[in-house]
MIFIMAR-659183 format. One line per 3 residues: number of its first residue (from 1); their letters; for each residue z, y, x of N, C-alpha, C. Coordinates in Angstrom, 1 decimal. Layout:
% residues N
NUM) A) Z Y X Z Y X Z Y X | ...
This chain:
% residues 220
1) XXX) -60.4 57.8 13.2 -60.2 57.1 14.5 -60.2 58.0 15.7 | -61.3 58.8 16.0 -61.3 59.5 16.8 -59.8 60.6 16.5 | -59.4 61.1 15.6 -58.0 62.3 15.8 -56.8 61.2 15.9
4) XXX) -56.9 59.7 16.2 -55.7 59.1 16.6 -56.0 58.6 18.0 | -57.2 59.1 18.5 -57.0 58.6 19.7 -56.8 60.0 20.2 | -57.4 61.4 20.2 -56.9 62.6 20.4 -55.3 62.7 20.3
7) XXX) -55.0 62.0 19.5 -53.1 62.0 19.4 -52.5 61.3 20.8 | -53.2 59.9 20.4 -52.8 59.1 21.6 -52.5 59.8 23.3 | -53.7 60.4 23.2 -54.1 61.1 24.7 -53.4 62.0 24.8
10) XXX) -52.8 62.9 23.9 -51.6 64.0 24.2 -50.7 63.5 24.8 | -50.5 62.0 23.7 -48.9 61.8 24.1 -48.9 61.2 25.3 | -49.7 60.5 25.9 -49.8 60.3 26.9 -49.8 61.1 28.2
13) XXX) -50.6 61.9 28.1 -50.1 63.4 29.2 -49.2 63.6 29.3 | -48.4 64.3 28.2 -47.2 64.5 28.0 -45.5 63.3 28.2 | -46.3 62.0 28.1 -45.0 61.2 28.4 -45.6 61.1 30.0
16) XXX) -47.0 61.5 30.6 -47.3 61.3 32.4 -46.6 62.3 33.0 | -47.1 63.1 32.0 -46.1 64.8 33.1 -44.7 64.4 33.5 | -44.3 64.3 31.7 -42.5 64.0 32.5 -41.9 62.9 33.2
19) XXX) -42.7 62.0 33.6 -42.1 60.9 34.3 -42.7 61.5 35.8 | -44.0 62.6 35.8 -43.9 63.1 37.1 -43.4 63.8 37.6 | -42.3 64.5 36.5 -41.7 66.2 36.8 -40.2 65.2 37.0
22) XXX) -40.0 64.1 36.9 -38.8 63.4 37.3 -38.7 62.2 38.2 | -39.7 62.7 39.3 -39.8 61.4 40.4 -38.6 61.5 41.6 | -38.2 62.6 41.7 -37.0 63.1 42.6 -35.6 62.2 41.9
25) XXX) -35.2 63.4 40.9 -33.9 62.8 40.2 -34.0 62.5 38.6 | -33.0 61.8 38.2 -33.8 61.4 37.1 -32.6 62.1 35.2 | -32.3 63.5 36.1 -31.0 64.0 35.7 -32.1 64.9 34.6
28) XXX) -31.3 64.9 33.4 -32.0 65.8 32.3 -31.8 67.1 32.5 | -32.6 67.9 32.1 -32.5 69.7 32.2 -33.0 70.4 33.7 | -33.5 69.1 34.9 -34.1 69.9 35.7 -35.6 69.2 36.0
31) XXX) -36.6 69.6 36.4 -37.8 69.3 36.8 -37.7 69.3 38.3 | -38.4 68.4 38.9 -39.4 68.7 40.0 -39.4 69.7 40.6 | -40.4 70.7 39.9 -40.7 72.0 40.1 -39.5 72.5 40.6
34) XXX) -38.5 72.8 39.7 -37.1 73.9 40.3 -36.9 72.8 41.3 | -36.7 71.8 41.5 -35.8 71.0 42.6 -36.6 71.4 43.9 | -37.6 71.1 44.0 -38.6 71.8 44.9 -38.5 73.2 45.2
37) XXX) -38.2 74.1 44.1 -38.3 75.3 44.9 -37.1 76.2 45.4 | -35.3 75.1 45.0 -34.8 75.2 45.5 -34.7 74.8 47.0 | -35.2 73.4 47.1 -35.2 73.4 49.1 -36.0 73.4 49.1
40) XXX) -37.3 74.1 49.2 -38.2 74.7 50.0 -37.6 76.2 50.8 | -36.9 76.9 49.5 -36.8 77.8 49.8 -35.4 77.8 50.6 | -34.9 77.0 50.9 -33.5 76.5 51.7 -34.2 76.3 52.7
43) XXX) -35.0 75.4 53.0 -35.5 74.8 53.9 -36.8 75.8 55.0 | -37.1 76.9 54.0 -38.2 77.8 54.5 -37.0 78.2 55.4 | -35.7 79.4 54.8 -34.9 80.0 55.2 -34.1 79.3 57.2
46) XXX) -34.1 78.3 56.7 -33.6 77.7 57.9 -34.3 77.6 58.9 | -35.3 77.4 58.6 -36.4 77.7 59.5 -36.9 78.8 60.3 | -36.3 79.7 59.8 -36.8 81.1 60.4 -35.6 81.2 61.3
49) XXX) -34.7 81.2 60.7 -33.1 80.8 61.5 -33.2 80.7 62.9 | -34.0 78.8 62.6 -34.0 77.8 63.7 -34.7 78.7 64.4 | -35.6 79.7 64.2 -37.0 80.0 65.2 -36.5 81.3 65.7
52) XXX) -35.5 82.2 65.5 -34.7 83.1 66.2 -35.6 84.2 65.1 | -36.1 84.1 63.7 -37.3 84.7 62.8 -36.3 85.5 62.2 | -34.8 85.4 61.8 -34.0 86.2 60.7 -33.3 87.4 61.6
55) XXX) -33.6 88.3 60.3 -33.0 89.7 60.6 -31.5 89.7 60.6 | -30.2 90.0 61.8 -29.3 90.1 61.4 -28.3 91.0 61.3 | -28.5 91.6 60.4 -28.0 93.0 59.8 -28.7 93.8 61.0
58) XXX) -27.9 94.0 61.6 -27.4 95.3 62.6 -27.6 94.8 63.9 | -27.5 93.8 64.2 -27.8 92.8 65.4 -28.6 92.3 66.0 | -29.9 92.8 65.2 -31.1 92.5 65.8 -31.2 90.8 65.0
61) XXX) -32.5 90.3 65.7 -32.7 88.8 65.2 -31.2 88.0 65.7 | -31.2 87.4 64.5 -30.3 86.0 65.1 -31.1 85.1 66.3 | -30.1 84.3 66.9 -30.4 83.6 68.0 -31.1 82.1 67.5
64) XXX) -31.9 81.9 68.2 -32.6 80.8 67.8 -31.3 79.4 68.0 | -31.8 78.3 67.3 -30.6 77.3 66.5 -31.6 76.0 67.3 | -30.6 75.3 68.0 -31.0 73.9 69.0 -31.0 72.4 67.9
67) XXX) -30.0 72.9 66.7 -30.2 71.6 65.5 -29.2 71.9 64.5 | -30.2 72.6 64.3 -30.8 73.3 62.4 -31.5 72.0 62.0 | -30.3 71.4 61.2 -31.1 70.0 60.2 -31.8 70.4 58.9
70) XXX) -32.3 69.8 58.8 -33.5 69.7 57.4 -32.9 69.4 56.3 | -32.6 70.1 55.1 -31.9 69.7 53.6 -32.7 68.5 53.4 | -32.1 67.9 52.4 -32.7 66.8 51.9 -32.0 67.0 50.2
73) XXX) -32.6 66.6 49.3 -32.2 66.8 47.9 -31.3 66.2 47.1 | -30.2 66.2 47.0 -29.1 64.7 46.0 -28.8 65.0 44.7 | -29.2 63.8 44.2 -29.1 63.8 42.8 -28.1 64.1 42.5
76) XXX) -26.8 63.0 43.5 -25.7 62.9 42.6 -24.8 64.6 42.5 | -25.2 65.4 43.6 -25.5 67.1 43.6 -25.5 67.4 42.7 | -26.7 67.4 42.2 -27.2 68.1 41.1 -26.7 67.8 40.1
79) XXX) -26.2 66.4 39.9 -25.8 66.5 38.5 -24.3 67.0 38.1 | -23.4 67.2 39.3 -22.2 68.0 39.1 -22.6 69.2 39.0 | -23.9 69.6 39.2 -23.7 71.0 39.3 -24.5 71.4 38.2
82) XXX) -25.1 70.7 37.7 -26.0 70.7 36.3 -24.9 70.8 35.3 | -24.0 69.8 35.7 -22.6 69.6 34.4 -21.6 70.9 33.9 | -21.4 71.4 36.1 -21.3 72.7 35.9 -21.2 74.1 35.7
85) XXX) -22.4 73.8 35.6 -23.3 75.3 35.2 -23.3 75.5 33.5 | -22.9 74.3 32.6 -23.1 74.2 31.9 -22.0 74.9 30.8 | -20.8 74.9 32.0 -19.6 75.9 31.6 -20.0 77.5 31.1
88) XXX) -21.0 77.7 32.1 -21.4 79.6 32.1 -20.0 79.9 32.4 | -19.3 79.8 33.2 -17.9 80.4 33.6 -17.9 81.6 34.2 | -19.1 81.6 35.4 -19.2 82.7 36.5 -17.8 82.4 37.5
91) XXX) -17.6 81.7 37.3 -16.4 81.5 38.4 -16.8 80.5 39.4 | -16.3 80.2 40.8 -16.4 78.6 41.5 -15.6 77.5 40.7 | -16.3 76.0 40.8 -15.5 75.3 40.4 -14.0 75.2 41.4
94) XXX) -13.2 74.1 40.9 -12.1 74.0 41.8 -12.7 73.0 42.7 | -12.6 73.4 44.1 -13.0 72.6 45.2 -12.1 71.2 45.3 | -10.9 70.6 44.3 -10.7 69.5 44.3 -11.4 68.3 43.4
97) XXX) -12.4 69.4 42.7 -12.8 68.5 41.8 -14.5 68.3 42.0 | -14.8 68.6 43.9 -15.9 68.6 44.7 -15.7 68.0 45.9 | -14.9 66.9 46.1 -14.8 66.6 47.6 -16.1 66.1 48.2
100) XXX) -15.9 67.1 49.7 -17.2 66.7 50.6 -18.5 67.7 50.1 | -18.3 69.0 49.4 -19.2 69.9 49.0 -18.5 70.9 48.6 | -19.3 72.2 49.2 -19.3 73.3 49.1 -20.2 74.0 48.0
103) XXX) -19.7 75.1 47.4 -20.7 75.7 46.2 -21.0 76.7 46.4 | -21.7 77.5 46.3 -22.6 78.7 45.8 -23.1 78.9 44.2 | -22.6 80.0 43.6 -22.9 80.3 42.3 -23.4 81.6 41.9
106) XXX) -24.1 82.2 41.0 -24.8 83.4 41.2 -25.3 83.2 39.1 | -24.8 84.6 38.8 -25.7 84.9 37.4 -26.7 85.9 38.0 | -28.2 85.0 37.0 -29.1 85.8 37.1 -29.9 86.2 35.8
109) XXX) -29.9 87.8 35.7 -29.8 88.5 34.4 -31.3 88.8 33.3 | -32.3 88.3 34.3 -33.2 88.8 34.0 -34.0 86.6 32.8 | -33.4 87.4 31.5 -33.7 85.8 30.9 -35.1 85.4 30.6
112) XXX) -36.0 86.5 31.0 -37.5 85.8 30.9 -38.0 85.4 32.1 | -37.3 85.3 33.0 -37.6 84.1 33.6 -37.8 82.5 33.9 | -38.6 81.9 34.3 -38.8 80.4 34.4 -37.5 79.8 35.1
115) XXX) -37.0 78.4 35.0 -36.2 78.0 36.3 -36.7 77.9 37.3 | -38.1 77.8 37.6 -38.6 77.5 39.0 -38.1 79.2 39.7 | -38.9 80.1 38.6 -38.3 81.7 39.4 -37.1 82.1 39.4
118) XXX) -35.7 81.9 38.8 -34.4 81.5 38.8 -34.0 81.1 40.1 | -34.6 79.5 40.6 -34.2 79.0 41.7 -34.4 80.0 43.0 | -35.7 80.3 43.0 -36.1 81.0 44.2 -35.4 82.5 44.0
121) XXX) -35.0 83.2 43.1 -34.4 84.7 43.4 -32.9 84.5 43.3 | -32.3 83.3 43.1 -31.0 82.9 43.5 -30.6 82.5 45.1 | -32.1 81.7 45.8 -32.0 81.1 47.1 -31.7 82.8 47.7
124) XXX) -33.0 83.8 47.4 -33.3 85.0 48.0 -31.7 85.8 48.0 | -31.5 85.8 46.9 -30.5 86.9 46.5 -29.1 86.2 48.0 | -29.1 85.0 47.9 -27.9 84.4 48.7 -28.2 84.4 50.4
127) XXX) -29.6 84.3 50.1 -29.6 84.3 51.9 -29.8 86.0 52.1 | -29.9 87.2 51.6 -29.9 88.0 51.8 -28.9 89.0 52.7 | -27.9 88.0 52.5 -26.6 88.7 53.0 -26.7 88.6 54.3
130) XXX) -28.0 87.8 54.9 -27.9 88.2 56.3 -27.9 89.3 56.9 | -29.7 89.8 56.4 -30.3 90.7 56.9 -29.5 92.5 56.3 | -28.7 92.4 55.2 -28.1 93.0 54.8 -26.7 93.5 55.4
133) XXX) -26.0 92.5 55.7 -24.8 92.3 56.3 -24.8 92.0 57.4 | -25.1 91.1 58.1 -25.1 90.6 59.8 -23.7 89.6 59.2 | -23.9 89.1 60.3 -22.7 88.3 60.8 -21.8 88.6 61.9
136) XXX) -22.5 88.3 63.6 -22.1 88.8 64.6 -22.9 88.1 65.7 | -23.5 88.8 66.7 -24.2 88.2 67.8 -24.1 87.0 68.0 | -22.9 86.2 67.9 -22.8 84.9 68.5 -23.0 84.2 67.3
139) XXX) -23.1 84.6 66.0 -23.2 83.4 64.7 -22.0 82.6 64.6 | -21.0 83.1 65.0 -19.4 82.6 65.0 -19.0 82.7 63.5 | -18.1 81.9 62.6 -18.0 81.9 61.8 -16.1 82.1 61.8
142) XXX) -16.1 83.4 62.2 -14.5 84.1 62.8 -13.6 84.1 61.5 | -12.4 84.0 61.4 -11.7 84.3 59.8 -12.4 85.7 59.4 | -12.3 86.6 60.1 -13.0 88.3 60.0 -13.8 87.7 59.2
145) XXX) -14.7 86.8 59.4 -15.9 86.4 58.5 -16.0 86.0 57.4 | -15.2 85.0 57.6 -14.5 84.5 56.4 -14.0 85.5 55.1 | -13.2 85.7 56.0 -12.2 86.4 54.6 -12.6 88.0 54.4
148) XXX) -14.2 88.6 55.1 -14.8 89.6 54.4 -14.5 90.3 53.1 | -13.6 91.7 52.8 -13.9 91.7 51.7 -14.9 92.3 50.9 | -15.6 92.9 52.0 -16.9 93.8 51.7 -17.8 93.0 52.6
151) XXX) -19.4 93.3 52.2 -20.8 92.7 53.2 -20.2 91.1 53.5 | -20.1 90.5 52.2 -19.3 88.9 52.3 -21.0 88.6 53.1 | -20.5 87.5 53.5 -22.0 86.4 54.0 -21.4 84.5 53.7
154) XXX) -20.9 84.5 52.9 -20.4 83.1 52.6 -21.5 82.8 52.3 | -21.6 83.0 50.8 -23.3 82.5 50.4 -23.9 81.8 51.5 | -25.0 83.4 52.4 -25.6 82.6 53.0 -25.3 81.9 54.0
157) XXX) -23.7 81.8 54.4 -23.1 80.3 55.5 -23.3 78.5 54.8 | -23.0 78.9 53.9 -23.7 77.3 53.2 -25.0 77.5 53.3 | -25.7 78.4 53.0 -27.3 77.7 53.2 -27.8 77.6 54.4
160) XXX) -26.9 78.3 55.3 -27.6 78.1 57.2 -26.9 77.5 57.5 | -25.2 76.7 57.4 -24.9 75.8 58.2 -25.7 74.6 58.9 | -25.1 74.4 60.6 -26.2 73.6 60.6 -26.4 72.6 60.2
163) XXX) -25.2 71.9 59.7 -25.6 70.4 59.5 -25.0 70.1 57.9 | -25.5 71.1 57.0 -25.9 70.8 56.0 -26.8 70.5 55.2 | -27.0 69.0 55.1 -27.9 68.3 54.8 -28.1 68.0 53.3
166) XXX) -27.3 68.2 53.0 -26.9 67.8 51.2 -27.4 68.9 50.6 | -28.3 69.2 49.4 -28.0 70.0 48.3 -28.7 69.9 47.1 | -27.8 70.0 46.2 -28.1 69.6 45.0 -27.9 70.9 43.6
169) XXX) -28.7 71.3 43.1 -28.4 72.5 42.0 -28.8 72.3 40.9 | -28.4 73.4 39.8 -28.2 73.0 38.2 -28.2 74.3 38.0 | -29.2 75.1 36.9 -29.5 76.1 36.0 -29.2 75.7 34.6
172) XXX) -28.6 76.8 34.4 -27.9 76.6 32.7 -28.1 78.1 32.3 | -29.5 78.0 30.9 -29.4 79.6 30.3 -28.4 79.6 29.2 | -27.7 80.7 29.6 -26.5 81.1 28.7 -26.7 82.2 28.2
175) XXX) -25.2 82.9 27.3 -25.7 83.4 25.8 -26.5 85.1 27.0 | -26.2 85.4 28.0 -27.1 86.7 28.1 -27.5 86.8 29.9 | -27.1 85.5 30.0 -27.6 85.2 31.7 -28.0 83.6 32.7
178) XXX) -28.6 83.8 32.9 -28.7 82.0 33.9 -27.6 82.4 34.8 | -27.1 80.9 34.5 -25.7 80.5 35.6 -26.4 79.3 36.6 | -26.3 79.8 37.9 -26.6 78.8 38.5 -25.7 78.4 39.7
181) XXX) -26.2 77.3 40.1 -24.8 76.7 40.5 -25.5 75.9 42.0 | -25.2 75.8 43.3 -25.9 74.7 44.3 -25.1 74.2 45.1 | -24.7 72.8 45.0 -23.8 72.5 45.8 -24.8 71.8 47.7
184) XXX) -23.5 71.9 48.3 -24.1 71.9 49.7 -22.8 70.6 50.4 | -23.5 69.8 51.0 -22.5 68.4 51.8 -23.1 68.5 53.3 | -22.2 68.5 54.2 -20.7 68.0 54.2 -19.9 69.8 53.6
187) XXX) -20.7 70.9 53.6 -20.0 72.1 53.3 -19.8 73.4 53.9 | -20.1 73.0 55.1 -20.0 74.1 56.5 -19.4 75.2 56.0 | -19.1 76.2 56.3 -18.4 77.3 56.5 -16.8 77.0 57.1
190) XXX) -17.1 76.2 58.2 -15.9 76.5 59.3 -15.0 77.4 59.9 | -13.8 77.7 59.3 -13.6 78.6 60.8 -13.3 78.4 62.0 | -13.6 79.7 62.7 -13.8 79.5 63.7 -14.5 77.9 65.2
193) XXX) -15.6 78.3 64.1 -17.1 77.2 64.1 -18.4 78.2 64.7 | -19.1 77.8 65.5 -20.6 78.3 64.9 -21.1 77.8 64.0 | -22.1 79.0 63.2 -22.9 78.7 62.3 -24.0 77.2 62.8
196) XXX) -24.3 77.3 63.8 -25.2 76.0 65.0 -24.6 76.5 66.7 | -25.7 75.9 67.2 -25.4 75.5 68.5 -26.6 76.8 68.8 | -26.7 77.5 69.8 -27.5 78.4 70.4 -28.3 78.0 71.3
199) XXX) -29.7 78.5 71.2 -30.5 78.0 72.4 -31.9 77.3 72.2 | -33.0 76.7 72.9 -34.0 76.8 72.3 -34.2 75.7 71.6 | -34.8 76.0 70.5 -35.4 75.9 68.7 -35.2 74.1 69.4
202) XXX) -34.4 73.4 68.1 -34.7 72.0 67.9 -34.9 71.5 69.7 | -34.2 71.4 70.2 -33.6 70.9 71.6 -32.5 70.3 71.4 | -32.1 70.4 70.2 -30.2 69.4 70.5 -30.2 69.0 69.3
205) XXX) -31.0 68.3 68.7 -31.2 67.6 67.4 -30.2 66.4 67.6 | -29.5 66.1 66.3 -28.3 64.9 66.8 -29.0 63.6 66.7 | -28.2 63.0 66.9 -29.1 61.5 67.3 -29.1 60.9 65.7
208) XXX) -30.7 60.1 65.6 -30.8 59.8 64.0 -32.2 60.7 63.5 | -32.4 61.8 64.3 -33.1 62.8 63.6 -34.1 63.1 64.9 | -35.4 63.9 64.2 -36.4 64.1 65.4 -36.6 65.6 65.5
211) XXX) -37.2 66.0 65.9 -37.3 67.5 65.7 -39.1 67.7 65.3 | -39.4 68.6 64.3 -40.4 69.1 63.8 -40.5 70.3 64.3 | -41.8 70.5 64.8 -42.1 71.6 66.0 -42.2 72.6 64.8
214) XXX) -43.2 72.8 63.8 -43.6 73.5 63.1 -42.3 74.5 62.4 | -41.9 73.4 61.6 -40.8 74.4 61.2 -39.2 75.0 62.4 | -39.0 74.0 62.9 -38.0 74.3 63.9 -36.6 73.3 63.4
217) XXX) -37.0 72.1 62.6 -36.1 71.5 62.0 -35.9 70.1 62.1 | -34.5 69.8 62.7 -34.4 68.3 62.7 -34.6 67.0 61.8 | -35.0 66.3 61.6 -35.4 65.9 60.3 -35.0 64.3 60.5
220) X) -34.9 63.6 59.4 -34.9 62.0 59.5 -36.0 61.3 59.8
């Protein structure tokens, strides 16, 4: 009696965890945990942005951001990009078969890692192109910018545009690398756009949204 109630009680942890590790989305192959530590770490990053905190290349700090919106997480995201991650292609998908999202993709080589550590040194590796590359004083997003063929910073233009609200990602371990995959709505990387509006932190939040002092981010 008692080693079937010892049974019972496992399984019950075990069927509590995963109905906790899938309160966000209810898509198989991701947890909580990675969903989380992909926009946190989106969401940390914009923040520093908003607050004039990011190194830009060669240009000193970027200028602080008037409405830098706050990601928010989508399912329906994630599961295109769970689907295609599942390819292991290393390629972008074809953008017609993503209307209304932009992608970001990255192999990451190192396979004893967790997905939660995956997410966060894919966020890292993409927003790096700041502090590495620069952009340009004004955060213009010029064709020069664009069509970079060295010190690209696409990557990190989907994760700082300002009014990308959408993102949703998908890890797939493959036969000698994680493919990961994060899509971003409405898409930003404009040309000849700014990256945001210049000027001080969360002052020009669009209407609909409030501004959060702490992080420097417009929010619902």
């Amino acid at each position: 009696m008692a080693f079937q109630i010892t049974i019972a009680l496992i399984l019950f942890a075990f069927l509590y965890e995963n109905v906790v590790e899938a309160t966000i989305c209810t898509n198989p192959g991701m947890t909580d945990t990675v969903r989380e530590a992909f926009l946190n770490a989106h969401n940390n990053y914009r923040s520093l942005l908003a607050k004039g905190q990011a190194q830009n290349g060669n240009f000193g700090y970027a200028p602080q951001a008037m409405n830098m919106q706050k990601m928010e997480y989508d399912c329906a995201a994630e599961q295109a990009a769970i689907q295609y991650s599942g390819t292991c292609s290393r390629v972008l998908s074809d953008p017609k078969t993503r209307p209304g999202y932009k992608e970001n993709i990255i192999e990451v080589n190192k396979l004893y890692l967790t997905n939660e550590e995956v997410a966060t040194k894919a966020s890292d590796r993409w927003w790096r192109e700041l502090s590495k590359y620069g952009v340009n004083r004004r955060m213009f997003f010029s064709s020069a910018v664009r069509y970079r063929t060295t010190n690209i910073v696409t990557h990190f233009a989907k994760m700082a545009w300002h009014d990308n609200v959408k993102l949703g990602c998908g890890i797939t371990k493959c036969d000698k690398f994680f493919f990961v995959v994060c899509r971003y709505g409405p898409g930003g990387n404009i040309v000849d756009n700014f990256f945001y509006t210049r000027g001080t932190t969360c002052t020009g939040c669009p209407a609909g949204t409030t501004c959060d002092a702490a992080t420097g981010l417009c929010g619902v």
